[in-house]
Backbone as CSV, one residue per row, in Angstrom:
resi,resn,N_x,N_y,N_z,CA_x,CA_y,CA_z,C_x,C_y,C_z
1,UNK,146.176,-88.707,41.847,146.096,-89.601,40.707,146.044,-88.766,39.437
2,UNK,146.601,-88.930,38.613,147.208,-88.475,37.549,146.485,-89.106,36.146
3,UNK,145.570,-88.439,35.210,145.320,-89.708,34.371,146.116,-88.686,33.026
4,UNK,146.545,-89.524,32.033,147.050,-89.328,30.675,146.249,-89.491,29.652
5,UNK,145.480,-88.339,29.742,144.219,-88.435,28.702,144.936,-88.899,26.982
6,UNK,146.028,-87.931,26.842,146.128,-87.788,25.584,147.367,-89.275,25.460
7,UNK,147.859,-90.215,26.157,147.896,-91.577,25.790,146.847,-92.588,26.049
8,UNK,145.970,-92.231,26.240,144.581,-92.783,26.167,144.275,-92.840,25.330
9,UNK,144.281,-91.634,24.783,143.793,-91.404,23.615,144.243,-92.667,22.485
10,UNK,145.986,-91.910,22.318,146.689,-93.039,21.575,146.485,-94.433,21.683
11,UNK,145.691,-94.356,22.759,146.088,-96.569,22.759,144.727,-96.840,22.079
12,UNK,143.361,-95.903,22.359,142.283,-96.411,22.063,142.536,-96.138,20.327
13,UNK,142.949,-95.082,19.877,143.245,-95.047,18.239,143.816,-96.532,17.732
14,UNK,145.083,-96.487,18.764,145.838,-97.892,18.427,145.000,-99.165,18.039
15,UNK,143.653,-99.475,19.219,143.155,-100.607,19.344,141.980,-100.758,18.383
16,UNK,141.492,-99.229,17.675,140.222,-99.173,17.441,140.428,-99.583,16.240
17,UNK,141.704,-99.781,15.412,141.710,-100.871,13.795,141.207,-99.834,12.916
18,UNK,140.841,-99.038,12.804,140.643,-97.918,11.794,141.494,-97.759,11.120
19,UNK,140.950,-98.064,9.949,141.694,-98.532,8.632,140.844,-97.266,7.373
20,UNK,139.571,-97.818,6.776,139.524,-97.011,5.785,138.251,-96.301,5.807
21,UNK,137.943,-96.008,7.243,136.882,-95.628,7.384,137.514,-93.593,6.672
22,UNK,136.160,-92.439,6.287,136.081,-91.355,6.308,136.878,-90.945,7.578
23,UNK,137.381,-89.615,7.403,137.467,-88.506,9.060,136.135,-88.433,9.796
24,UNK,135.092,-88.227,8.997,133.457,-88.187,9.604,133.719,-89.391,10.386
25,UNK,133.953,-90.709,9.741,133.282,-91.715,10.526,134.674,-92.413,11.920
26,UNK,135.920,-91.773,11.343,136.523,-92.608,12.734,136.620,-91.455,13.824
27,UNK,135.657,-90.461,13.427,135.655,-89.489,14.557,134.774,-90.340,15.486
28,UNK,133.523,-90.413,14.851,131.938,-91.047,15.351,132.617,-92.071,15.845
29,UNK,133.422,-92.858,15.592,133.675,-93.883,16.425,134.653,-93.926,17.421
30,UNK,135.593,-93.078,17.519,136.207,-92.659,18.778,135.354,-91.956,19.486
31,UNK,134.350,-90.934,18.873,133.561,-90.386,20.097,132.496,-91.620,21.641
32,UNK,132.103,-92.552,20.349,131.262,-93.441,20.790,132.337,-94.445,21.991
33,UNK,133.528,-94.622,21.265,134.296,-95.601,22.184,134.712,-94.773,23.627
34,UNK,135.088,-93.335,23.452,135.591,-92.766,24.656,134.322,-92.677,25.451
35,UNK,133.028,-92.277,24.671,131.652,-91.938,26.046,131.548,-93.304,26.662
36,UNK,131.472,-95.010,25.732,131.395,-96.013,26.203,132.173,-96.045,27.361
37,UNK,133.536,-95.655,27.589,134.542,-96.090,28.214,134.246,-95.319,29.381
38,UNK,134.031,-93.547,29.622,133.242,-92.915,30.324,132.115,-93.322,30.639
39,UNK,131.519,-94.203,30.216,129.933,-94.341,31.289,130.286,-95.611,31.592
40,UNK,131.653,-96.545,31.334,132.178,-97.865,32.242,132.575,-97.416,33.300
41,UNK,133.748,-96.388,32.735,134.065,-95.860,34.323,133.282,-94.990,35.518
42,UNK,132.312,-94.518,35.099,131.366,-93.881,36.020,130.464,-94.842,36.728
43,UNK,130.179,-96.081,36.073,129.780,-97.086,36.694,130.653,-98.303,37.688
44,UNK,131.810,-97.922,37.256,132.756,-98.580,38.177,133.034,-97.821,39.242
45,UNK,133.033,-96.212,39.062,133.431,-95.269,40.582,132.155,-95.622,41.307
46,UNK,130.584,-95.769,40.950,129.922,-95.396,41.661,129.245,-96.939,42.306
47,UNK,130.044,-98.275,41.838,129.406,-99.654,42.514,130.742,-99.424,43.664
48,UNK,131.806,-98.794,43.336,132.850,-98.977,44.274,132.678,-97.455,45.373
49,UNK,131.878,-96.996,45.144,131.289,-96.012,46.252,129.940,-96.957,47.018
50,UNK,129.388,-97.719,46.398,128.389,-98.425,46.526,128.630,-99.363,47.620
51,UNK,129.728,-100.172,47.080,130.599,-101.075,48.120,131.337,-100.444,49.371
52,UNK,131.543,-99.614,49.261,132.345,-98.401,51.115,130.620,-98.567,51.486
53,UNK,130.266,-98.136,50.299,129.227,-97.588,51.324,128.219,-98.864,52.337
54,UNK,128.153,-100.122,51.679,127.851,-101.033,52.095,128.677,-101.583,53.650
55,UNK,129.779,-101.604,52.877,130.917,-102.269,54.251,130.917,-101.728,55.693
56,UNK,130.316,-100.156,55.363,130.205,-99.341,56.444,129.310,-99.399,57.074
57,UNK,128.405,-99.956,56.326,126.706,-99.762,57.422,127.175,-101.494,57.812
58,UNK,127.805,-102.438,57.734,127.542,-103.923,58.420,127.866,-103.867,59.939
């Protein structure tokens, strides 16, 4: 599996509407949106490790 960090990137710039914010501040807010998105997905690998792991002990 292959991920495309750097059109990731682009789509979340795309979606994030940053308009007239400073460089300071649409940094802070891409930083905040990518860790958000990183601690969704770390919570999605680890309910879906959660779930094998369930199915296996029935």
């Amino acid at each position: 599996m292959s991920v495309d960090t750097t059109q990731q990137a682009l789509d979340a710039l795309a979606t994030a509407g940053l308009g007239d914010e400073t460089p300071a501040e649409s940094y802070v807010i891409g930083y905040k949106t990518g860790w958000d998105q990183a601690l969704a997905l770390a919570i999605r690998i680890e309910n879906a490790i959660n779930n094998e792991n369930t199915e296996e002990t029935k």
